[in-house]
DRENVOKE-361055 format. One record per residue (C-alpha): residue number from 1; x, y, z. Coordinates in Angstrom, 3 decimals, always signed. Layout:
N
i:x:y:z
NUM:X:Y:Z
...
***
This chain:
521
i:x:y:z
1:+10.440:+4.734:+42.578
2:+14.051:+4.862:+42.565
3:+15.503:+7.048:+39.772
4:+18.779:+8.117:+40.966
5:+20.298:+5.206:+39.979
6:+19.324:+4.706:+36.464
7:+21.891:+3.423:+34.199
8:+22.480:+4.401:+30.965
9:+22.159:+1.444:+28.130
10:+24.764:+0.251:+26.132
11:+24.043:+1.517:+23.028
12:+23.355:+5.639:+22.542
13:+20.437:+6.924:+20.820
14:+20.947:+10.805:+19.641
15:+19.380:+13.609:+21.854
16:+17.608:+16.151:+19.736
17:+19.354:+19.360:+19.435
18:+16.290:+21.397:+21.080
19:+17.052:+19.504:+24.536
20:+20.491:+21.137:+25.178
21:+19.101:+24.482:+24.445
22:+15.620:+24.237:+26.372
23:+16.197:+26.040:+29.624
24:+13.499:+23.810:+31.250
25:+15.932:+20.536:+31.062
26:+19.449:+22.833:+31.296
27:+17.041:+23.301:+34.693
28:+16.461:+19.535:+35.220
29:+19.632:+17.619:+34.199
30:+17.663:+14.458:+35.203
31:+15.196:+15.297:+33.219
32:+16.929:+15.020:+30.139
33:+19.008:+12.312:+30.918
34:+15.651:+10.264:+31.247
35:+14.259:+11.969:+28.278
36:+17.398:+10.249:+26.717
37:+16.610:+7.177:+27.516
38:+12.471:+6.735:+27.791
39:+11.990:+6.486:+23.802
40:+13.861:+2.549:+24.489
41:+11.879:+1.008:+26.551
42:+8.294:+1.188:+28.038
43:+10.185:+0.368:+31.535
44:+12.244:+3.715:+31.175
45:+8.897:+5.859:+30.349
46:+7.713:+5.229:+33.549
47:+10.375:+6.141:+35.117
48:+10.363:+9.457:+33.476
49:+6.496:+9.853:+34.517
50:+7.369:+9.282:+38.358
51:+10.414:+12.047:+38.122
52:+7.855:+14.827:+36.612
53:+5.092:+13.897:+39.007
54:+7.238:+13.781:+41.832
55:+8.994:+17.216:+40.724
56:+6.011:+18.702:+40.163
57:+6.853:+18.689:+36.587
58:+3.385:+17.825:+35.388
59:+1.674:+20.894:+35.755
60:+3.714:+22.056:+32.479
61:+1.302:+21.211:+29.394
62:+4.919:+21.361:+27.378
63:+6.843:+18.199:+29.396
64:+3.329:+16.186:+29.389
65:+3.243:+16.204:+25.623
66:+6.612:+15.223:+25.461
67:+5.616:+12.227:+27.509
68:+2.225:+11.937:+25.534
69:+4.333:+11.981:+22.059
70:+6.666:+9.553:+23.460
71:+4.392:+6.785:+25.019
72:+2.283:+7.158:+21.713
73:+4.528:+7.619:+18.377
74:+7.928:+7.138:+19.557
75:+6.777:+3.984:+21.711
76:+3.275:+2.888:+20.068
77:+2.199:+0.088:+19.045
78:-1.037:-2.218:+18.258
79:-0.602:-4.344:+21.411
80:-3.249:-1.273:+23.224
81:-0.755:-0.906:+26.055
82:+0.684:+2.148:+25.296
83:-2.565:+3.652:+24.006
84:-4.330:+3.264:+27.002
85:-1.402:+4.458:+28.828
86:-1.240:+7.607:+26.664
87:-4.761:+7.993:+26.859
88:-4.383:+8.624:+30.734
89:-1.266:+10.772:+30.157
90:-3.202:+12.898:+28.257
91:-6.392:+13.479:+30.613
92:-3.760:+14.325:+33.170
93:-3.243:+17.915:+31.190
94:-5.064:+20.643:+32.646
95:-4.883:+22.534:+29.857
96:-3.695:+20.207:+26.590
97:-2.119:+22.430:+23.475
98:-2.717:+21.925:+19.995
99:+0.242:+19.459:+20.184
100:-1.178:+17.002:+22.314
101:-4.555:+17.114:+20.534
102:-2.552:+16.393:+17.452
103:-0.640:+13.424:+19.220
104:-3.928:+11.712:+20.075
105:-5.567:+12.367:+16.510
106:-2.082:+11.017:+14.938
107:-2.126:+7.959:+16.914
108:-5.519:+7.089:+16.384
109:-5.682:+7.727:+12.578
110:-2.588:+6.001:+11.741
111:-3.605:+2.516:+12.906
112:-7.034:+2.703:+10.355
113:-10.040:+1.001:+10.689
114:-13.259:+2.110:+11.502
115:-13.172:+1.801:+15.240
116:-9.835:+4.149:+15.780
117:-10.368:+6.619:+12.923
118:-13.517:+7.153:+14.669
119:-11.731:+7.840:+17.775
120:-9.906:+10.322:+16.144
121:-12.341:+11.781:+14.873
122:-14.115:+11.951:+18.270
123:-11.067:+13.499:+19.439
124:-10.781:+16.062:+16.693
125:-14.332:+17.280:+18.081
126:-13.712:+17.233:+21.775
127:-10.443:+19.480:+20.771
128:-12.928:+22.137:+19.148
129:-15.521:+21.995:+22.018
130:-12.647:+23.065:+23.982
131:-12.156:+26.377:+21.687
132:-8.860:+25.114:+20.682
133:-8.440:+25.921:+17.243
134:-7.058:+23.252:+15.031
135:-2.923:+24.185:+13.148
136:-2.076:+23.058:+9.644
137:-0.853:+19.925:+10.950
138:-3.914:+18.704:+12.539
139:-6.100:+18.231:+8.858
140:-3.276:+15.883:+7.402
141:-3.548:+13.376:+10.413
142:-7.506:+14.045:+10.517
143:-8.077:+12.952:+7.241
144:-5.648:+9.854:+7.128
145:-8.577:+8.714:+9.475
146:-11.128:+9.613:+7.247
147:-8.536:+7.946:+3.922
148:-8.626:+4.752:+6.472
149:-12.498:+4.575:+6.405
150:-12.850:+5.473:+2.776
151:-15.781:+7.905:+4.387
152:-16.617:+10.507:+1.496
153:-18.777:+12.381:+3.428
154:-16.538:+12.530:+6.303
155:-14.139:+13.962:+4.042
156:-16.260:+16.604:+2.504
157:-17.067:+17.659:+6.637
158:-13.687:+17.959:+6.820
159:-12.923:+19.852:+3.650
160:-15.799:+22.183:+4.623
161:-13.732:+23.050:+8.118
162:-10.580:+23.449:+6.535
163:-12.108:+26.479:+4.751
164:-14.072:+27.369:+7.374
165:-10.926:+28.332:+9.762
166:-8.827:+29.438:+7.120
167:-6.444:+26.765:+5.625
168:-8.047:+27.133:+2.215
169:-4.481:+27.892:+1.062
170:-2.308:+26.233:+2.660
171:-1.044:+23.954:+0.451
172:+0.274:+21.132:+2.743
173:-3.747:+20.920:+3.975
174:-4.954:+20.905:+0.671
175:-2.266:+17.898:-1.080
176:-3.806:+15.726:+1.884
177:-7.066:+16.826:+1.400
178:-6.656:+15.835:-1.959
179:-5.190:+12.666:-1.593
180:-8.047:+11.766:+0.462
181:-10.607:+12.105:-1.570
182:-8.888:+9.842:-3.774
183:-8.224:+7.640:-1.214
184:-11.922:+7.513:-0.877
185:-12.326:+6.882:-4.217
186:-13.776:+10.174:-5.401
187:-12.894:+11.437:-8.528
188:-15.031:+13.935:-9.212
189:-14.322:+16.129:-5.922
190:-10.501:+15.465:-5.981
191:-10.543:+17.043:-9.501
192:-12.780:+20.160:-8.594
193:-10.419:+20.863:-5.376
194:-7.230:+20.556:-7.704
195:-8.697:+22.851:-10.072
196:-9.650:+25.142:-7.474
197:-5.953:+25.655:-6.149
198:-4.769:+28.583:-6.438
199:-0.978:+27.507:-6.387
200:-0.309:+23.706:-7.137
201:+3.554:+22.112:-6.427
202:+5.217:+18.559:-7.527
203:+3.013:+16.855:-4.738
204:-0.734:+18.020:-5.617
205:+0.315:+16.533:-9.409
206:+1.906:+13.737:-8.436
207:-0.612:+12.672:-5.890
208:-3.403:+13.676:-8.182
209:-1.433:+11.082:-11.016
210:-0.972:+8.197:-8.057
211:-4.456:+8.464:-6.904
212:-5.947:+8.223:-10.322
213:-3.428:+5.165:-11.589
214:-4.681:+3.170:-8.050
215:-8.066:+3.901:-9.213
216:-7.678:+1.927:-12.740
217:-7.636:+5.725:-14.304
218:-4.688:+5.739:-15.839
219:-6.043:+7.746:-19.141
220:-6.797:+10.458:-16.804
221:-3.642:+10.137:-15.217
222:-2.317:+10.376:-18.577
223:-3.854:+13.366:-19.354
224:-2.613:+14.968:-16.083
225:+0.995:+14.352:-16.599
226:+0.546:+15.460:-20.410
227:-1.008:+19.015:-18.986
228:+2.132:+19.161:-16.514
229:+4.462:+19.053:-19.912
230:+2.945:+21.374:-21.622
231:+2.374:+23.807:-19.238
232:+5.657:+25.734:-17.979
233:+4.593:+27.675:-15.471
234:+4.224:+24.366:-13.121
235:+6.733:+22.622:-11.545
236:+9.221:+19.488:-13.245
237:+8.219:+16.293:-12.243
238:+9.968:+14.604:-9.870
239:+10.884:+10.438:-9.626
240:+7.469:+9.691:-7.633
241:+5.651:+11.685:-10.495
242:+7.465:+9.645:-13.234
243:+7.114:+6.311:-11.274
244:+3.241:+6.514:-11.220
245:+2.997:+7.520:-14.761
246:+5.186:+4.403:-15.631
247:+2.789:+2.684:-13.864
248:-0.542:+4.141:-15.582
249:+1.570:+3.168:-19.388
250:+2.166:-0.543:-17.876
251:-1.389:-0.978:-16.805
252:-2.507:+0.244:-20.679
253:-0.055:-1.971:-22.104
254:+0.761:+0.867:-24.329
255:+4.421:+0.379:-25.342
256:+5.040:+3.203:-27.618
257:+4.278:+5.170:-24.628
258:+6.585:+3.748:-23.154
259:+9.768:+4.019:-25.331
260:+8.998:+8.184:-25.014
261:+8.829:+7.741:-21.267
262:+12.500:+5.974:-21.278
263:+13.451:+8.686:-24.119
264:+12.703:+11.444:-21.766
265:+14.482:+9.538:-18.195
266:+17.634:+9.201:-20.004
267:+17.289:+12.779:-21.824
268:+16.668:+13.982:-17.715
269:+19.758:+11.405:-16.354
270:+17.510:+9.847:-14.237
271:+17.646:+6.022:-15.243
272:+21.538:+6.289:-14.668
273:+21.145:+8.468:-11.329
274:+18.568:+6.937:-9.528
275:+17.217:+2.758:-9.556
276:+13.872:+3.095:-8.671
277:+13.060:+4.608:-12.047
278:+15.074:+1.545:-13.534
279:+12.873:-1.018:-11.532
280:+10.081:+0.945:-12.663
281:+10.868:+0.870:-16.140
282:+11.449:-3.005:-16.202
283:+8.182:-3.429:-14.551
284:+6.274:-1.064:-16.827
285:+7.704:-3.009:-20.097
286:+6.771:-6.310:-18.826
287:+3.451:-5.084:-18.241
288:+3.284:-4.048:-21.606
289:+4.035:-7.274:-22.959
290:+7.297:-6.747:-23.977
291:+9.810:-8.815:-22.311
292:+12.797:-8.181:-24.650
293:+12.785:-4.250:-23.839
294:+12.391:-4.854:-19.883
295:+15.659:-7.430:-19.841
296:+17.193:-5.185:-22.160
297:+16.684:-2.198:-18.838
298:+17.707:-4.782:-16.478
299:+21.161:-5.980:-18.418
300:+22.755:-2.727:-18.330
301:+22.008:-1.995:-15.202
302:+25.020:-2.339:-13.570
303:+25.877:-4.821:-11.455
304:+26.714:-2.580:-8.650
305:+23.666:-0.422:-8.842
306:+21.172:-3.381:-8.868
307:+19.244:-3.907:-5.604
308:+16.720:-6.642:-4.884
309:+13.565:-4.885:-6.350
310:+15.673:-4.852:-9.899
311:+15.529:-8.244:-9.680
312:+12.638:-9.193:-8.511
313:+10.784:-6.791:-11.043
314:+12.264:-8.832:-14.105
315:+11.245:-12.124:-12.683
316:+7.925:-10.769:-12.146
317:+8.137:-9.822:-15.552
318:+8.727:-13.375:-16.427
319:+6.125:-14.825:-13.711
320:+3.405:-12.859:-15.504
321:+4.033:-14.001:-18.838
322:+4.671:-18.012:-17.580
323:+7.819:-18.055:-18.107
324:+8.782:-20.150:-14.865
325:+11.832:-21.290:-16.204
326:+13.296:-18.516:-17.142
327:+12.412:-16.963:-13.660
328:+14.449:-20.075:-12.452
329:+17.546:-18.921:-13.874
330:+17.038:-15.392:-12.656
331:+16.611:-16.387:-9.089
332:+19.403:-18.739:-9.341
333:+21.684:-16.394:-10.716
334:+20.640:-13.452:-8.065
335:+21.434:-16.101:-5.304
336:+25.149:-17.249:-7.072
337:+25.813:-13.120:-6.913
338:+25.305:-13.309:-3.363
339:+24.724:-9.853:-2.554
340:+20.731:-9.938:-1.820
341:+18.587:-11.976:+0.406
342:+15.302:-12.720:-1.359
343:+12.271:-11.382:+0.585
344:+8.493:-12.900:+0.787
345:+7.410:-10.930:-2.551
346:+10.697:-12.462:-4.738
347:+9.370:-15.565:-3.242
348:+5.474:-15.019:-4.095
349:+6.806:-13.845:-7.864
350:+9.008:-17.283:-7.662
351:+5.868:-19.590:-6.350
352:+3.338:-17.960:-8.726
353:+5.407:-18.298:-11.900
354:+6.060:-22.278:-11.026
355:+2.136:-22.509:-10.384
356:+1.606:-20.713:-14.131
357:+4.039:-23.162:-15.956
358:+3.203:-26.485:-13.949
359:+6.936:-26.591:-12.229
360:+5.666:-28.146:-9.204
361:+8.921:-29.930:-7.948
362:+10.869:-26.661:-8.311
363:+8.030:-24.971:-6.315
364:+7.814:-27.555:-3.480
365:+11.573:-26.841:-3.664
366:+11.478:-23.062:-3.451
367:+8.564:-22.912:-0.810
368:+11.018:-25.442:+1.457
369:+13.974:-23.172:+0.939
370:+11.791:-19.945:+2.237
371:+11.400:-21.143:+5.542
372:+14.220:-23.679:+6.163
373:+17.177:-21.217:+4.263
374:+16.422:-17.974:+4.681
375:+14.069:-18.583:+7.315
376:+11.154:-16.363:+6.000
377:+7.396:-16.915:+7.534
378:+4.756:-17.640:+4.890
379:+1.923:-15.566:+4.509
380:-1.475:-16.251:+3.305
381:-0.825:-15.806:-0.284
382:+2.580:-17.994:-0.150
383:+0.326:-21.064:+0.769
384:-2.335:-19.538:-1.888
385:+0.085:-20.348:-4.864
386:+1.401:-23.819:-3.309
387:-2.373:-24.570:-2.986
388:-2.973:-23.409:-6.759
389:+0.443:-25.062:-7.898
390:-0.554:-28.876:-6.353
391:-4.505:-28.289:-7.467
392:-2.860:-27.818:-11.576
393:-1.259:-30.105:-11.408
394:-4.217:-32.569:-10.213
395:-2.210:-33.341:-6.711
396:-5.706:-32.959:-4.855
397:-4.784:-34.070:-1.908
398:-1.569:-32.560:-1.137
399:-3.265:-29.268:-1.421
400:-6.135:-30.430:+0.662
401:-3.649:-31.301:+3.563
402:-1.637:-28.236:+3.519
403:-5.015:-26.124:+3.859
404:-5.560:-28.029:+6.834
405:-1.924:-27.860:+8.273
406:-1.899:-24.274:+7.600
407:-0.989:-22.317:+10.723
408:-3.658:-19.552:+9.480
409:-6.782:-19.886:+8.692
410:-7.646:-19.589:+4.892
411:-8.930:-16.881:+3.043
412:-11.667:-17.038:+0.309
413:-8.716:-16.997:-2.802
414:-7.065:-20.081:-0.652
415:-10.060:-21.993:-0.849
416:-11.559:-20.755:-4.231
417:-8.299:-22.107:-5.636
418:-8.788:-25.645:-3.907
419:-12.426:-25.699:-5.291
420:-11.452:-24.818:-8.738
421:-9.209:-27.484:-8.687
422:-11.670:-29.871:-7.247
423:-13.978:-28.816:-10.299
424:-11.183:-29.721:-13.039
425:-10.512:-33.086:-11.227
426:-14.643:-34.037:-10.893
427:-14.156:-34.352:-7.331
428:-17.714:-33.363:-5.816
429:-17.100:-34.726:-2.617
430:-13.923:-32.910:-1.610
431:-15.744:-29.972:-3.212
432:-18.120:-30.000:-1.018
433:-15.901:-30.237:+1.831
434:-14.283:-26.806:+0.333
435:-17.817:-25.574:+0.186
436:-18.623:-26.055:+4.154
437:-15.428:-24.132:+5.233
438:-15.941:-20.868:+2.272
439:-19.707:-21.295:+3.909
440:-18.292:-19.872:+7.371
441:-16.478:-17.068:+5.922
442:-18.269:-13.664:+5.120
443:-17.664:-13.288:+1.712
444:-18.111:-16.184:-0.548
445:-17.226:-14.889:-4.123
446:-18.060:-17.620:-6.737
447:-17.813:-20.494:-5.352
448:-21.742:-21.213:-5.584
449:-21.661:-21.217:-9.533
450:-18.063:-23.499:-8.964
451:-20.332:-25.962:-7.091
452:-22.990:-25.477:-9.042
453:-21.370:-26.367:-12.161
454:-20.047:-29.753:-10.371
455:-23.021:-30.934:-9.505
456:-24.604:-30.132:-12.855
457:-21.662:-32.310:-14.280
458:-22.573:-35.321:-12.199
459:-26.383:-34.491:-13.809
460:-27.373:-33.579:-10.198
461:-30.200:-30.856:-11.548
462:-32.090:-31.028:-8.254
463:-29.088:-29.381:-6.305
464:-28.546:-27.085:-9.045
465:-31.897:-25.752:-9.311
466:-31.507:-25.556:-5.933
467:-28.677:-23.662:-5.692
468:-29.337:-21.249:-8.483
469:-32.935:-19.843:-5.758
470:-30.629:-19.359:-3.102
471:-28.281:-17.088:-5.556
472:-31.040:-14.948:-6.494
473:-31.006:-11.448:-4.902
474:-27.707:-12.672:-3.305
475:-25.258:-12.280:-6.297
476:-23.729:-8.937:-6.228
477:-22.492:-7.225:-9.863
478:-19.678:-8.448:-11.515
479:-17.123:-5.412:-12.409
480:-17.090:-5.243:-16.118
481:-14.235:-6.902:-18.038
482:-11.575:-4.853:-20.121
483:-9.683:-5.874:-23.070
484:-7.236:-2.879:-24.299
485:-5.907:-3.297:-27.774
486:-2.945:-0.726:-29.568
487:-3.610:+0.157:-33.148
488:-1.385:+3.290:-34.740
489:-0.293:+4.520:-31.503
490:-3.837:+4.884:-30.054
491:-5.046:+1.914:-27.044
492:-8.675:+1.105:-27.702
493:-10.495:+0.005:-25.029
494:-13.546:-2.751:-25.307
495:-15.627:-3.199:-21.457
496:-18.178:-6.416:-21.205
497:-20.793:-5.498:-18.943
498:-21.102:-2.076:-18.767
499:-23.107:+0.156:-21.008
500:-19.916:+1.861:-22.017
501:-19.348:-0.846:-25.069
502:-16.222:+1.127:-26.289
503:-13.856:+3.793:-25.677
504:-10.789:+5.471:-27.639
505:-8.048:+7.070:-25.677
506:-5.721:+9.473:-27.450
507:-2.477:+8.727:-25.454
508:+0.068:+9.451:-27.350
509:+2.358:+12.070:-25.726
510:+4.388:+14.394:-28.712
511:+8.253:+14.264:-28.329
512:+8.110:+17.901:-28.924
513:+6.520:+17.846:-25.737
514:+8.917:+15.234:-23.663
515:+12.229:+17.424:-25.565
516:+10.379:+20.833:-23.952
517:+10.071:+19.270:-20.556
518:+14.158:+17.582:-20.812
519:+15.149:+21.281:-21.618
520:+13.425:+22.571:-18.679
521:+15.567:+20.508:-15.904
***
């Protein structure tokens, strides 16, 4: 293959600064022109790979990961091209290092999913069977596989090696070895390996706090993020560990909380420095039921420091609580400023707050102006709330012919939402028809009991009884329902359906507490 006369591209791409002081390319001056240029295209890779075969290049393990990172992470994607062409880069080593073992467990862990994280996995063991002994780099992309798998045990195997060879305190190991076992959605170990570090920074608390609010913990999360206060021999949080506490007081609807939470960003000069603690805040209020407090955050903002996530947290503020009108205004005025371009979640906030308050000409009207104005594709939860919007308002079979149109197939909320609708209009034979299509999909939720129901309204009993045998042994447990109420500063939690019937949480955080931790910055 001709490589002489390569041209250059039009527009430049930065060389790192390691390539003009590597004597191995201040050797091969072709070699790092076309190490330049091989991170564009897949075309100029392989012109790269015929130079270092031809020079003889490839017998050095250090230019074949180069290639190996390149065709993988720098050129990757999920079309399985350049995986399989990495894949036969990297049996081309003779002798692979610890970076090109890492390169292929990086690759495969990062896509998730059962089939590559087990590659990487199998990877991970043909790199020890080689007596290559794994760096602190090669846990971290290791157990994103495992994270992607949810595998506990697989986790716990790899927690055991990490001790094994000696990483048991290296902290950058142990924050992902943490995170994973919350990933994985176990509590109990992710809070006996905190407690078991020896030395603990920003990112062990603050994933510890993140991991327990996406597990619907948020009084433990709490409790974390009171202990980091109080105790001054830890670190000061930082704006990811304040963001996921704001999130753990929005989900408990707790707004005293809350008002100490803004009392200590503005004590700290972090709701004037920085705007994702603003968004935050706005969101966190209007989960909290408090509306007044989160446009009272958003109004003096300025206008100059709002982006588009301050706006579209207040009108998902609005959405939430039904107030589609006033969401309306707020999306008309962020279009008259002219400075953002809405994105497909302002317009899923937008289409679920006109489905809420029955606004089903504005909705139409939005969902239009999506694809033919800002020319945004809709996903599977766009048509979801144009389905639910036209099946409220009793427009059966509008929403019956967009399902049909759709250029995806639909998912069990697409057609649980056309059923329920069928259900409020009495319309058992469309029903039905929504009943044949949920029956090909693997999960069918509860759309048995919808049908059910409708055919015990038409005084049907046969099919119900009917119905009601096939359920049995089939109908999986319910998660139990919460209701949270606030009474003197402390959120009492009731759960239906568990044998846990009730449950105080002290959550109040002392200002004492919040002043200590201001001073401390």
């Amino acid at each position: 293959m001709m490589v002489k006369n390569l041209q250059p591209l039009a527009v430049k791409f930065s060389t790192p600064t390691w390539v003009h002081h590597n004597q191995l390319f201040q050797r091969h001056p072709r070699l790092q022109l076309l190490q330049e240029q091989c991170s564009k295209t897949f075309h100029n890779l392989k012109q790269l790979i015929s130079y270092v075969f031809v020079s003889g290049l490839h017998r050095n393990s250090f230019v074949m990961s180069r290639l190996l990172y390149t065709a993988l992470i720098e050129l990757g994607d999920t079309n399985g091209v350049e995986s399989e062409f990495g894949v036969r880069i990297f049996y081309q080593i003779r002798k692979p290092n610890i970076f090109s073992w890492n390169t292929m467990i990086r690759y495969f862990g990062a896509f998730g999913g059962l089939q590559s994280s087990g590659i990487a996995v199998r990877y991970y063991m043909e790199m020890l069977s080689h007596e290559m002994v794994p760096d602190r780099y090669t846990f971290p992309f290791l157990l994103q596989a495992c994270g992607a798998t949810s595998d506990l045990h697989l986790v716990e195997e790899v927690h055991c090696h990490v001790m094994k060879l000696g990483f048991h305190s290296d902290l950058f190991a142990l924050n992902c070895l943490l995170n994973a076992y919350l990933v994985s959605g176990s509590t109990i170990e992710a809070w006996i390996l905190f407690d078991e570090m020896a030395d603990k920074d920003i990112i062990s608390w603050t994933s510890l706090i993140s991991g327990l609010v996406s597990l619907s913990k948020d009084r433990e999360a709490l409790l974390v993020f009171k202990r980091l206060m109080v105790d001054e021999c830890v670190p000061c949080p930082n704006i990811a560990t304040m963001v996921s506490t704001m999130s753990a007081c929005g989900n408990l609807g707790s707004v005293t909380l809350m008002k100490c939470m803004h009392s200590l960003l503005e004590k700290a000069g972090w709701v004037e420095s920085d705007t994702s603690v603003v968004n935050s805040l706005i969101d966190a209020y209007a989960k909290c039921g408090n509306l007044c407090y989160a446009k009272e955050v958003f109004d003096n903002v300025e206008d100059m420091k709002r982006d588009l996530y301050s706006w579209t947290a207040i009108i998902s503020g609005f959405a939430i609580h039904g107030r589609g009108l006033d969401c309306l205004n707020l999306f008309s005025r962020m279009e008259q400023a002219g400075r953002f371009t809405p994105d497909s979640v302002t317009f899923l906030v937008i289409l679920l707050a006109c489905s809420h308050s029955g606004l089903v000409e504005e909705g139409l009207r939005i969902f239009e102006s999506m694809t033919t104005r800002y020319r945004i594709k809709p996903s599977l939860r766009h048509y979801g709330c144009i389905v639910d919007l036209l099946g409220r308002a009793g427009m059966l079979e509008q929403a019956h012919n967009i399902v049909e149109n759709m250029p995806v197939e639909p998912n069990l909320a697409i057609l649980g939402s056309l059923l329920s609708a069928c259900r409020l209009q009495n319309n058992l034979e469309l029903g039905e028809a929504v009943i044949r299509k949920i029956d090909l999909l693997k999960e069918k939720g509860g759309s048995t009991v919808i049908l059910s129901n409708m055919y015990a309204n038409e005084n049907e009993w046969n099919k119900v009884t009917l119905i009601r045998k096939e359920m049995r042994g089939v109908m999986q447990e319910k998660p139990p329902g919460r209701s949270l109420i606030v009474v003197k500063d402390v959120v009492h939690e009731f759960v239906a359906g568990n044998k846990i019937t009730h449950q105080e949480m002290e959550l109040q955080i002392s200002l004492e507490a919040l002043e200590n931790l201001t001073k401390s910055q």
